[in-house]
Each structure stands twice: as C-alpha cells, then as structure tokens.
LODREN-702622 format. One record per atom (N, C-alpha, C): residue number from 1; residue in three letters; atom name; x, y, z. Coordinates in nm, 2 decimals, padded with zeros to 4 digits. Layout:
N
<node resi="NUM" resn="ALA" name="CA" u="X" v="Y" w="Z"/>
...
***
This chain:
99
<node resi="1" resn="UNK" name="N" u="00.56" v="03.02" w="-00.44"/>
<node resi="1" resn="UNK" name="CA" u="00.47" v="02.96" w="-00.35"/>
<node resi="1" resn="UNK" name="C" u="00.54" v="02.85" w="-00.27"/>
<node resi="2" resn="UNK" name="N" u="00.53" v="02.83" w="-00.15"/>
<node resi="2" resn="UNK" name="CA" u="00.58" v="02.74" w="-00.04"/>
<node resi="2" resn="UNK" name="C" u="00.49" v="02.67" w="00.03"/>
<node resi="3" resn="UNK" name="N" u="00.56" v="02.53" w="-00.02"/>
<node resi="3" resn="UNK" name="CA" u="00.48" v="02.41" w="00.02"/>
<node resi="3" resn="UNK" name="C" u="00.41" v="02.41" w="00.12"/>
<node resi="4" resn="UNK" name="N" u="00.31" v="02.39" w="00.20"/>
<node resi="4" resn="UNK" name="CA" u="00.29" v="02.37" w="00.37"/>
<node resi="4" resn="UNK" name="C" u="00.33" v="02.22" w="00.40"/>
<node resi="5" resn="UNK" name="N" u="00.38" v="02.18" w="00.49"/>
<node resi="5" resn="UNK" name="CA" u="00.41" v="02.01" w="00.53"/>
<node resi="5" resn="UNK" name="C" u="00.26" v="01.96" w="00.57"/>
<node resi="6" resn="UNK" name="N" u="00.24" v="01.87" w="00.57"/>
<node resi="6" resn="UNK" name="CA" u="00.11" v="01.81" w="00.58"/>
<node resi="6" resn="UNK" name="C" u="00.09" v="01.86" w="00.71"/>
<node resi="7" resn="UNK" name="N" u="-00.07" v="01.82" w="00.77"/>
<node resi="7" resn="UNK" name="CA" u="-00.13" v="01.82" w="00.94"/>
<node resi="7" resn="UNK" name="C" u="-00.08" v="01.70" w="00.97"/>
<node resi="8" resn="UNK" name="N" u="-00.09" v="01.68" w="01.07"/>
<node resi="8" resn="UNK" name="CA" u="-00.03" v="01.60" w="01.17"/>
<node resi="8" resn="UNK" name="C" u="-00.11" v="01.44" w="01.13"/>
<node resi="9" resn="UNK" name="N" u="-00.26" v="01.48" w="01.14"/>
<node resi="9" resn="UNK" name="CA" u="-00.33" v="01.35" w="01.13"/>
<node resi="9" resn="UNK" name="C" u="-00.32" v="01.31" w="00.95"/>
<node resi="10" resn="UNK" name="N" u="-00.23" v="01.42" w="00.85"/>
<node resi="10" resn="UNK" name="CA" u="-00.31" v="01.35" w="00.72"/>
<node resi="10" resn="UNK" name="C" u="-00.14" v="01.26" w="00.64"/>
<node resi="11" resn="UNK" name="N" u="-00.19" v="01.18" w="00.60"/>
<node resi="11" resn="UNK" name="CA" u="-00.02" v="01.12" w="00.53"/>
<node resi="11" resn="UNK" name="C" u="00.05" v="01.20" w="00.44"/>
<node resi="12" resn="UNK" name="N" u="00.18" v="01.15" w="00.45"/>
<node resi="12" resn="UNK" name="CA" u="00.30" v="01.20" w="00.32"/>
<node resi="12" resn="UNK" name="C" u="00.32" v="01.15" w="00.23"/>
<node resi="13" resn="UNK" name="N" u="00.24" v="01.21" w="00.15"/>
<node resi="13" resn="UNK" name="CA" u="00.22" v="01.09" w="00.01"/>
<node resi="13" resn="UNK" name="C" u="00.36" v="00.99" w="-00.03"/>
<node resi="14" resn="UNK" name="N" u="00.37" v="00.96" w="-00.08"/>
<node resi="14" resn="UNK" name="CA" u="00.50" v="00.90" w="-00.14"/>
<node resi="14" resn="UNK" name="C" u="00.53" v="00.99" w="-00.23"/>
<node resi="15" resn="UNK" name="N" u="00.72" v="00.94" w="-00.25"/>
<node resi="15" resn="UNK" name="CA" u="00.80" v="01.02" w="-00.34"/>
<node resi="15" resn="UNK" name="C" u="00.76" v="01.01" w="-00.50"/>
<node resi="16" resn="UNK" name="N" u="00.78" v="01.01" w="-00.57"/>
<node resi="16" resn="UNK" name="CA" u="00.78" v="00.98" w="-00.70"/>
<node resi="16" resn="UNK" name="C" u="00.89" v="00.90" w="-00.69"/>
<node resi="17" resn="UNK" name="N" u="00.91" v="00.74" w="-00.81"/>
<node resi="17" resn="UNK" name="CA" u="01.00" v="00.66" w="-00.78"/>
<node resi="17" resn="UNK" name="C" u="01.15" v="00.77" w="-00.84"/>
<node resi="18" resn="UNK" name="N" u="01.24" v="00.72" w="-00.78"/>
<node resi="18" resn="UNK" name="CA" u="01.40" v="00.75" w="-00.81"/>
<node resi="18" resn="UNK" name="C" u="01.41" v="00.89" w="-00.76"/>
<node resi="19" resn="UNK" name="N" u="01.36" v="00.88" w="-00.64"/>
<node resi="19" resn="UNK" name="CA" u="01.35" v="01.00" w="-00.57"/>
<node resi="19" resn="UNK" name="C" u="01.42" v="00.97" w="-00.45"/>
<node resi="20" resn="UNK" name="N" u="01.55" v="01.10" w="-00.40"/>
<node resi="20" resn="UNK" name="CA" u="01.65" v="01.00" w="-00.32"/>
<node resi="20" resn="UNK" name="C" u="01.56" v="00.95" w="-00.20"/>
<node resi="21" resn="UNK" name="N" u="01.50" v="01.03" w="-00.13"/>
<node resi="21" resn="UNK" name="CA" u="01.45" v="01.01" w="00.01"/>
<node resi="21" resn="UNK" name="C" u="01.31" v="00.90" w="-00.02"/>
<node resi="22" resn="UNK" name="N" u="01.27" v="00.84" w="-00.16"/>
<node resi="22" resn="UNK" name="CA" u="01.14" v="00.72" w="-00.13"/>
<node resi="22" resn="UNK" name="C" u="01.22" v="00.62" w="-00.03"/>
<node resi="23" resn="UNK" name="N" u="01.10" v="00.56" w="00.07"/>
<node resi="23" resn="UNK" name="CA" u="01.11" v="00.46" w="00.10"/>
<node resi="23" resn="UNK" name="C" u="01.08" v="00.37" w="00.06"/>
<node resi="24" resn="UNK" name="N" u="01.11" v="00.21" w="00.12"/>
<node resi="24" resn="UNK" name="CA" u="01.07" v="00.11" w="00.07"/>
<node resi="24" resn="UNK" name="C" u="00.90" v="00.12" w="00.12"/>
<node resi="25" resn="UNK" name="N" u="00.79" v="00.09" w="00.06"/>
<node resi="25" resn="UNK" name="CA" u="00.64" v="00.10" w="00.13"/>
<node resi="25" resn="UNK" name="C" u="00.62" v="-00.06" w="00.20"/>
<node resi="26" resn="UNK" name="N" u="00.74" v="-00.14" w="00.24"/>
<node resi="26" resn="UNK" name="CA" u="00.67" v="-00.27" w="00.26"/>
<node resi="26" resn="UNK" name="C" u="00.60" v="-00.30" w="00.38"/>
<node resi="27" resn="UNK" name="N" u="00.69" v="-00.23" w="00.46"/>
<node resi="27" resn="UNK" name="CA" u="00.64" v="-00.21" w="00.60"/>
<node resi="27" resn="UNK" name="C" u="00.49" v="-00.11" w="00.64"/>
<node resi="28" resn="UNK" name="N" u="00.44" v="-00.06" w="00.55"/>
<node resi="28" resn="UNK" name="CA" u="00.37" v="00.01" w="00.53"/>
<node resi="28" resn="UNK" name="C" u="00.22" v="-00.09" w="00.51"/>
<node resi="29" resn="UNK" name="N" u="00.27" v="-00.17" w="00.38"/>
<node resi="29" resn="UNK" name="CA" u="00.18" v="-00.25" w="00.36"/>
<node resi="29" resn="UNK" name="C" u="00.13" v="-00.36" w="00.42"/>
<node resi="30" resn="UNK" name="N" u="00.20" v="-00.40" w="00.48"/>
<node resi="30" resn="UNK" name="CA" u="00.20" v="-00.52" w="00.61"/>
<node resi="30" resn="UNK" name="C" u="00.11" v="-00.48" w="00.67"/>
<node resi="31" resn="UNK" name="N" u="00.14" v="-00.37" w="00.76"/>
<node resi="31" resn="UNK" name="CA" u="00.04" v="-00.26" w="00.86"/>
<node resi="31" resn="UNK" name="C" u="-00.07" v="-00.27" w="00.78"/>
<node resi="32" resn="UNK" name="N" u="-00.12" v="-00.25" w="00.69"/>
<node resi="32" resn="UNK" name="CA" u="-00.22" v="-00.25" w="00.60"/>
<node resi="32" resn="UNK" name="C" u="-00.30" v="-00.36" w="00.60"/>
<node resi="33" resn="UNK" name="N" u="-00.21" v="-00.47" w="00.57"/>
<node resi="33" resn="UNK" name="CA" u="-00.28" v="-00.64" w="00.55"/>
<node resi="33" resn="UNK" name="C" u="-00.31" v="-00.66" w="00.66"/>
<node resi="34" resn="UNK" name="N" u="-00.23" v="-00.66" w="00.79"/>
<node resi="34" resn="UNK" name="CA" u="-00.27" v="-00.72" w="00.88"/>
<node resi="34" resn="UNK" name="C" u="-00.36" v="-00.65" w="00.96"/>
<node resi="35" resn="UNK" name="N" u="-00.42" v="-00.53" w="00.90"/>
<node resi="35" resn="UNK" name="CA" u="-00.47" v="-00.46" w="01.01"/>
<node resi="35" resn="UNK" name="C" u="-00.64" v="-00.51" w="00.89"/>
<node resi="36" resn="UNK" name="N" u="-00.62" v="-00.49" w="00.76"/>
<node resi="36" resn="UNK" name="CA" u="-00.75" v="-00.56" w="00.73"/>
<node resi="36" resn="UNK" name="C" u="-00.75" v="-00.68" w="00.73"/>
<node resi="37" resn="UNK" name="N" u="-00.68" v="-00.75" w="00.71"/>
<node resi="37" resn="UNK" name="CA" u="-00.71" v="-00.94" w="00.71"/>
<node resi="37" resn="UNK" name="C" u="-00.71" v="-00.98" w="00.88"/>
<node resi="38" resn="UNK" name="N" u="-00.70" v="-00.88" w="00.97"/>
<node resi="38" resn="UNK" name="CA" u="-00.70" v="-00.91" w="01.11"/>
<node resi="38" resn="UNK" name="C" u="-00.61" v="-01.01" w="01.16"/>
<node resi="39" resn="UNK" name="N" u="-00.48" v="-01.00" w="01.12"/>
<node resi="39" resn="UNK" name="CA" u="-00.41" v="-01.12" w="01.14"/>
<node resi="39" resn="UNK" name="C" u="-00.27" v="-01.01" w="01.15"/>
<node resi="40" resn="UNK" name="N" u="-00.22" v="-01.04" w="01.26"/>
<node resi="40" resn="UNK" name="CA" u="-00.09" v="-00.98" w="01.29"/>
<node resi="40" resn="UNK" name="C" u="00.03" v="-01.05" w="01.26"/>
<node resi="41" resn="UNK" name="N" u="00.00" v="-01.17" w="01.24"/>
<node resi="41" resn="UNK" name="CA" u="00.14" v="-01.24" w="01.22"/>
<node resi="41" resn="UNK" name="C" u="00.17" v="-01.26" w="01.03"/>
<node resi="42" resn="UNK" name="N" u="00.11" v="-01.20" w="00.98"/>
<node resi="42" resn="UNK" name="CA" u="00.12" v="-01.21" w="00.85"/>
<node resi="42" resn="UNK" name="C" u="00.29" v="-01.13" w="00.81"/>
<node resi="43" resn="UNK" name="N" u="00.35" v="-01.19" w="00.71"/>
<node resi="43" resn="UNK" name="CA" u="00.49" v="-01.17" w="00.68"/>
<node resi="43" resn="UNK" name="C" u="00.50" v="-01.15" w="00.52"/>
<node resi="44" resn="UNK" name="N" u="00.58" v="-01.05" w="00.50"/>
<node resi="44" resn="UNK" name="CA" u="00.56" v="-00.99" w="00.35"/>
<node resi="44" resn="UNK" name="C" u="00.58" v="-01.07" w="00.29"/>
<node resi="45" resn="UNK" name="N" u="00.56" v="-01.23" w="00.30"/>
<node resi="45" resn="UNK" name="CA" u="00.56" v="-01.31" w="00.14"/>
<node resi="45" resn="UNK" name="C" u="00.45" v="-01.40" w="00.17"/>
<node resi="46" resn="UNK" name="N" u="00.38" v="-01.39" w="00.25"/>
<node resi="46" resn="UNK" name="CA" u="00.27" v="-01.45" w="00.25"/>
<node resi="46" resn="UNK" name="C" u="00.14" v="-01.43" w="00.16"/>
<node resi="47" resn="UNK" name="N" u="00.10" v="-01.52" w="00.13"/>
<node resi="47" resn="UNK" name="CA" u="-00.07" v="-01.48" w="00.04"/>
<node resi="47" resn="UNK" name="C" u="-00.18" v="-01.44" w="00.07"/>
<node resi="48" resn="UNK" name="N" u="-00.19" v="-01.37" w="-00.02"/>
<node resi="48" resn="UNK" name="CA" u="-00.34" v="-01.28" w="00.02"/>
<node resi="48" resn="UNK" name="C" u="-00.44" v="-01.38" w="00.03"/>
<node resi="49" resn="UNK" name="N" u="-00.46" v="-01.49" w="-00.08"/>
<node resi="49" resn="UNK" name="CA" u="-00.60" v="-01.51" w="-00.09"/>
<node resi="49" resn="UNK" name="C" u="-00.56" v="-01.65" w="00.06"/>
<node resi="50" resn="UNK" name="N" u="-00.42" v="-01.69" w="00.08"/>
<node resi="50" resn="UNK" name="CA" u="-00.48" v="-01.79" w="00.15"/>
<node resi="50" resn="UNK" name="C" u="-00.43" v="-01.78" w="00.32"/>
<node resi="51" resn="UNK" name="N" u="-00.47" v="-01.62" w="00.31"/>
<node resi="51" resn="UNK" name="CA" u="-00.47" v="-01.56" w="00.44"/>
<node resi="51" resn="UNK" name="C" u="-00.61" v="-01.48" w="00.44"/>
<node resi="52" resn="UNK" name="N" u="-00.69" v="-01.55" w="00.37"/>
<node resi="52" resn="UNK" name="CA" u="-00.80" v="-01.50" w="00.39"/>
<node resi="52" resn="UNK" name="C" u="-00.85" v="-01.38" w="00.31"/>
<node resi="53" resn="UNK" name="N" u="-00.80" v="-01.35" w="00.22"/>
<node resi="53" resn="UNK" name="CA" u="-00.83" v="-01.20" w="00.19"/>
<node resi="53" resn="UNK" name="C" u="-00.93" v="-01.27" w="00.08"/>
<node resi="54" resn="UNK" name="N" u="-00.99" v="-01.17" w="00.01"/>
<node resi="54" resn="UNK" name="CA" u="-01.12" v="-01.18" w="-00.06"/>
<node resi="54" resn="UNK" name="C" u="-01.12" v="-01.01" w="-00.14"/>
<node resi="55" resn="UNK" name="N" u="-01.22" v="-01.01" w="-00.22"/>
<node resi="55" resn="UNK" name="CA" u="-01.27" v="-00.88" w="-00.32"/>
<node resi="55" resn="UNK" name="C" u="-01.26" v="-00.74" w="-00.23"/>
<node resi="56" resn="UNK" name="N" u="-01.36" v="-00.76" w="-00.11"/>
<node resi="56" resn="UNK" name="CA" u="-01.38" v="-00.67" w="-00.01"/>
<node resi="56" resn="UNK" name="C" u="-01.26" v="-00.62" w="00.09"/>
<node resi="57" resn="UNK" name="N" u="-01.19" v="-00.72" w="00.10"/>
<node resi="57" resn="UNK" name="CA" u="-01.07" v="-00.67" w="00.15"/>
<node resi="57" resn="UNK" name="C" u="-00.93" v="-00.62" w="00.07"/>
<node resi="58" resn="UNK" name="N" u="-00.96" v="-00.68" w="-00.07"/>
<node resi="58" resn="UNK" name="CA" u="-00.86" v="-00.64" w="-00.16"/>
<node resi="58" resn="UNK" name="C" u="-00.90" v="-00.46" w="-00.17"/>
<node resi="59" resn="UNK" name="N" u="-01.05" v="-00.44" w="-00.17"/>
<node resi="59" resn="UNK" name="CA" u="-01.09" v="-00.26" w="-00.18"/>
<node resi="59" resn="UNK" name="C" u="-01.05" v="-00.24" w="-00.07"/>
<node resi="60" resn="UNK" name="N" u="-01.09" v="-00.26" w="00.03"/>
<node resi="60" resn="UNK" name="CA" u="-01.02" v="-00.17" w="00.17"/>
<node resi="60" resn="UNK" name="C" u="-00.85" v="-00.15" w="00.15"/>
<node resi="61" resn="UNK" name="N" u="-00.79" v="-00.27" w="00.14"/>
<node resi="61" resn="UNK" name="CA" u="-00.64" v="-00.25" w="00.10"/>
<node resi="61" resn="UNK" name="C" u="-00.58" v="-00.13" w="-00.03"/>
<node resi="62" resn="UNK" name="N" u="-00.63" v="-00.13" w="-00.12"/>
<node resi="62" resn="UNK" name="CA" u="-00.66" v="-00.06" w="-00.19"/>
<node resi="62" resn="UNK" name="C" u="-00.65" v="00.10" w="-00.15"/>
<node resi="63" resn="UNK" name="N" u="-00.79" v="00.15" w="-00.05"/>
<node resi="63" resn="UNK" name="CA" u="-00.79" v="00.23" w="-00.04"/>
<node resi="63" resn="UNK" name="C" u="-00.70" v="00.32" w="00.10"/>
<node resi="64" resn="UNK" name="N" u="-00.66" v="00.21" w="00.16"/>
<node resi="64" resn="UNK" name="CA" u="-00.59" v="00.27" w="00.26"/>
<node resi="64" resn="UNK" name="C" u="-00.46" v="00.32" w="00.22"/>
<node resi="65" resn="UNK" name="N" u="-00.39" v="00.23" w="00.10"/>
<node resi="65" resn="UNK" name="CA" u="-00.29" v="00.21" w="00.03"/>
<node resi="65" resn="UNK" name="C" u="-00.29" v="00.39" w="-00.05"/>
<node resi="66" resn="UNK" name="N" u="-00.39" v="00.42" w="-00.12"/>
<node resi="66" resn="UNK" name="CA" u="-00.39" v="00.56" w="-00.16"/>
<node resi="66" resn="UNK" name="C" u="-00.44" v="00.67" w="-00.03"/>
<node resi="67" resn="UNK" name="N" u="-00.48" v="00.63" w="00.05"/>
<node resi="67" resn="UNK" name="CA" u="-00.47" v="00.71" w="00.17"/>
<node resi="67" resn="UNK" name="C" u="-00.31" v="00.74" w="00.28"/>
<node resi="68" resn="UNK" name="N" u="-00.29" v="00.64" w="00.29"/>
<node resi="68" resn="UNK" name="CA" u="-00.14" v="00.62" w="00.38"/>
<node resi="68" resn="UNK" name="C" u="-00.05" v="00.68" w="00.29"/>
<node resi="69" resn="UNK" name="N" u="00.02" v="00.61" w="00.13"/>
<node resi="69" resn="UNK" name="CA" u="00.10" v="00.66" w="00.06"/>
<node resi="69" resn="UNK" name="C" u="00.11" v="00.72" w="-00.06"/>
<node resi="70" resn="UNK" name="N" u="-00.04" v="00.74" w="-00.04"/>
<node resi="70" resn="UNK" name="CA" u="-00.06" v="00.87" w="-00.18"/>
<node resi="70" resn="UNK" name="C" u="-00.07" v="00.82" w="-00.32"/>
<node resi="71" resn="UNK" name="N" u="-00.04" v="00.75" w="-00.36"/>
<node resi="71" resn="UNK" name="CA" u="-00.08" v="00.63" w="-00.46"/>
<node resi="71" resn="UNK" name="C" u="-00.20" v="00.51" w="-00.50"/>
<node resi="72" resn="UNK" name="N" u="-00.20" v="00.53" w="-00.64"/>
<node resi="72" resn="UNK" name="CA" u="-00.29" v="00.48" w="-00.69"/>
<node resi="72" resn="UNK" name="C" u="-00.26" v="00.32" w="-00.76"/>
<node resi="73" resn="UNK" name="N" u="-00.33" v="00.25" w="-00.68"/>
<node resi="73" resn="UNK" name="CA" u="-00.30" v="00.08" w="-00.67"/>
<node resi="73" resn="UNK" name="C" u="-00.42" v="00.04" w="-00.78"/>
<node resi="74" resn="UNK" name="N" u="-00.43" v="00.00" w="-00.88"/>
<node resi="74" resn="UNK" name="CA" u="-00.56" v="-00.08" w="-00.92"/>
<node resi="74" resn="UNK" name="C" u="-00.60" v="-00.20" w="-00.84"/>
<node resi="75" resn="UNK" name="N" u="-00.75" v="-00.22" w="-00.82"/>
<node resi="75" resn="UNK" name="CA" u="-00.82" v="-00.31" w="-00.75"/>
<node resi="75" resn="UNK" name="C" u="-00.78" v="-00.47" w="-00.78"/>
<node resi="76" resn="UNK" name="N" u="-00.78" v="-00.46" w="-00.96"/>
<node resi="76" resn="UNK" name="CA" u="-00.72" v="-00.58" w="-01.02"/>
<node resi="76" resn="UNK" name="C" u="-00.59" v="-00.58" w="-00.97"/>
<node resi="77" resn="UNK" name="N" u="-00.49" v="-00.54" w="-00.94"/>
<node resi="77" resn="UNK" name="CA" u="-00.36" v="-00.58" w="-00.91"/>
<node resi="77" resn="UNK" name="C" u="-00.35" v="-00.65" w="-00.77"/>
<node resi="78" resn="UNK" name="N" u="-00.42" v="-00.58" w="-00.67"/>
<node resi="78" resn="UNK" name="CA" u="-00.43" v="-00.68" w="-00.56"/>
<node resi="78" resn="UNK" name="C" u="-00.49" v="-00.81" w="-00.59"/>
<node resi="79" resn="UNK" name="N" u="-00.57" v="-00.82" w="-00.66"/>
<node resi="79" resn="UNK" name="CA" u="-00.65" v="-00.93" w="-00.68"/>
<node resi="79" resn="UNK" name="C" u="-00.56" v="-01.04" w="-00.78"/>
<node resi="80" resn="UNK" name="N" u="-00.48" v="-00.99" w="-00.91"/>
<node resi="80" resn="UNK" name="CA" u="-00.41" v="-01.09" w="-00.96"/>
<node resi="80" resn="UNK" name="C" u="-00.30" v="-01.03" w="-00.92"/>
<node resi="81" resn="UNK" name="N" u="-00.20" v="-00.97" w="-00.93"/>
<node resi="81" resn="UNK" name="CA" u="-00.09" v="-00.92" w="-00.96"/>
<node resi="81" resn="UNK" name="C" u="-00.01" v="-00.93" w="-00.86"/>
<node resi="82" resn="UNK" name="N" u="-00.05" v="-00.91" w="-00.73"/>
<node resi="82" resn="UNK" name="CA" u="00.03" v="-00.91" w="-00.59"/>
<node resi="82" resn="UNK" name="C" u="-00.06" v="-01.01" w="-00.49"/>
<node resi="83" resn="UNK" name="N" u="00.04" v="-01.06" w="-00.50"/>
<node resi="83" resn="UNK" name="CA" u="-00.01" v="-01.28" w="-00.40"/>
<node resi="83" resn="UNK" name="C" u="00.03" v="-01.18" w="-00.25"/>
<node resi="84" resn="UNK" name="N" u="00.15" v="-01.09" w="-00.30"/>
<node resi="84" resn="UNK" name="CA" u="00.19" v="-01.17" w="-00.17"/>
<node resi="84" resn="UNK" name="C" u="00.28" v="-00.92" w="-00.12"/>
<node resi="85" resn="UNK" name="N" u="00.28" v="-00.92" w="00.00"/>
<node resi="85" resn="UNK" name="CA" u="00.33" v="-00.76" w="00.05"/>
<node resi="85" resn="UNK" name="C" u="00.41" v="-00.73" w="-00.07"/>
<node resi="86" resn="UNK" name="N" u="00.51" v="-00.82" w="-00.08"/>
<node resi="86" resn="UNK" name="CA" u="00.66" v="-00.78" w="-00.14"/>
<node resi="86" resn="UNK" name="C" u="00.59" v="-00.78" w="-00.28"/>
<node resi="87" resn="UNK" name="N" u="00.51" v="-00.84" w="-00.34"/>
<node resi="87" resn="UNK" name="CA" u="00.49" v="-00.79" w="-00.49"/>
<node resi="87" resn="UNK" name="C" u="00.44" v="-00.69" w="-00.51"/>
<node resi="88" resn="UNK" name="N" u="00.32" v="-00.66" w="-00.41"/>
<node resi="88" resn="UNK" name="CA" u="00.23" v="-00.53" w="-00.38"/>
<node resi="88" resn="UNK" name="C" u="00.34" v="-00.40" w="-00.38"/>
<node resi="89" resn="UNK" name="N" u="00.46" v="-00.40" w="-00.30"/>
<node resi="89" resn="UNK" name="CA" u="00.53" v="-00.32" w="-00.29"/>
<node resi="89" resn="UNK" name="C" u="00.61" v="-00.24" w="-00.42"/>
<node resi="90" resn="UNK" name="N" u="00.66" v="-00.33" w="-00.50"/>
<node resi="90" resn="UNK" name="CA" u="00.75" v="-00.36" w="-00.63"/>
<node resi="90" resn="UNK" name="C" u="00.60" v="-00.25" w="-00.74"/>
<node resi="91" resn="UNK" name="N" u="00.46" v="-00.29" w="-00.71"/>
<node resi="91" resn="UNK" name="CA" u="00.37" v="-00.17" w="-00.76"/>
<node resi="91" resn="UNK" name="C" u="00.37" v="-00.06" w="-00.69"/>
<node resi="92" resn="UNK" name="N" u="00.34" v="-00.03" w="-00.60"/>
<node resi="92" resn="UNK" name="CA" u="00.34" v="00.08" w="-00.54"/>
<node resi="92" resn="UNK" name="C" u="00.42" v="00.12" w="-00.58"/>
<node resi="93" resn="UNK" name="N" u="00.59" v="00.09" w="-00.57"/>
<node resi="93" resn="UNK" name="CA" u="00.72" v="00.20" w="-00.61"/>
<node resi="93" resn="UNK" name="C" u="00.69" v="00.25" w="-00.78"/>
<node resi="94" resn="UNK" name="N" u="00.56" v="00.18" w="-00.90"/>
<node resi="94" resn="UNK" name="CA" u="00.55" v="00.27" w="-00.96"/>
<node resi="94" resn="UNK" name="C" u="00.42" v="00.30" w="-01.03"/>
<node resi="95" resn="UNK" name="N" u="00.36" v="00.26" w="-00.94"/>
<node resi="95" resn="UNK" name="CA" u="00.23" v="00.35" w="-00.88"/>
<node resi="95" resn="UNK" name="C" u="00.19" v="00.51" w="-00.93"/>
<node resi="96" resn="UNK" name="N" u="00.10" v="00.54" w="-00.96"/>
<node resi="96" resn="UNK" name="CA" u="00.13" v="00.71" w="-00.98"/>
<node resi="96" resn="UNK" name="C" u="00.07" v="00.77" w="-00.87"/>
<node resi="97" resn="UNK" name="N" u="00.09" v="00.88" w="-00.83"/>
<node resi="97" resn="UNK" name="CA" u="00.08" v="00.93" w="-00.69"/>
<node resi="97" resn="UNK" name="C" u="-00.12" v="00.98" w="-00.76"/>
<node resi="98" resn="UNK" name="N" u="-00.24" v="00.96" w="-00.63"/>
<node resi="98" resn="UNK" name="CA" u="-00.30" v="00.98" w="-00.59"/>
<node resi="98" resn="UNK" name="C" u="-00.34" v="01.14" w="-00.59"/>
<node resi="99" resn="UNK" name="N" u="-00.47" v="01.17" w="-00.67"/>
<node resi="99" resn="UNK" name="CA" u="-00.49" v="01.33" w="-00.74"/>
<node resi="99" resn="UNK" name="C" u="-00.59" v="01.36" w="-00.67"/>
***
C-alpha cells in the first residue's frame, strides 16, 4: 500500500523524533503565538502569560499545534511547562504524533 502525500490545504504532520528529515517546530510555533496572542513581534523566548496569553489561548495554541504538526501537546504544558516558544518546542520534538 502507498502512502498518498497530503492535499494541499491539510498539514504534514511531524516526523517522529530522530527522524533525519524532522524539523525544528519553533518557527512554526511563533506563527502560532503570534497569530493567537495577536502580537507579531513576539520572539521564541518570550512569555506566554506576560504576553498576554491566558487558559483560552493556551487551548487554541494547543489545538493548532495538533493541527499544523500533527502532535499531541497537553493543555497543562502550555499552561506550566512552556513560559516561553523554545520550551514549547523542546515538547513538541517529543510529543506523540496526533491519532
């Protein structure tokens, strides 16, 4: 059986980690923050809570995060675990991919 490549409009999940071709997802997640915290100048070491983010925006991040890269983020990890892109990222790389 042979894979189909995704449709154009749907994402490519992420690799499984230690997979040659994963990327880094940081740039990925930025896009993410700043497109929910509405703030474009946000930079991967900045803070979530004191850029504004909150419960409601931690689920939207969340869910885009398993939409865009195929992976499964817990809600608590945005909320304690990742202050800031670059920690968020360091989860995602081992993240389990999105079923």
């Amino acid at each position: 059986m042979t894979r189909q490549p995704p449709a154009a409009n749907e994402p490519t999940p992420a690799e499984p980690p230690g997979s040659p071709g994963r990327a880094d997802p940081t740039a990925v997640l930025l896009d993410i923050w700043r497109e929910v915290l509405e703030d474009g100048a946000l930079g991967p070491r900045d803070d979530f809570f004191a850029a504004g983010g909150d419960s409601i925006h931690a689920a939207l991040i969340v869910s885009r995060i398993r939409r865009r890269l195929g992976v499964r983020v817990p809600l608590r990890s945005v909320l304690s675990d990742a202050a800031t892109v670059e920690d968020l990222a360091r989860l995602v790389m081992r993240a389990p991919r999105a079923g």
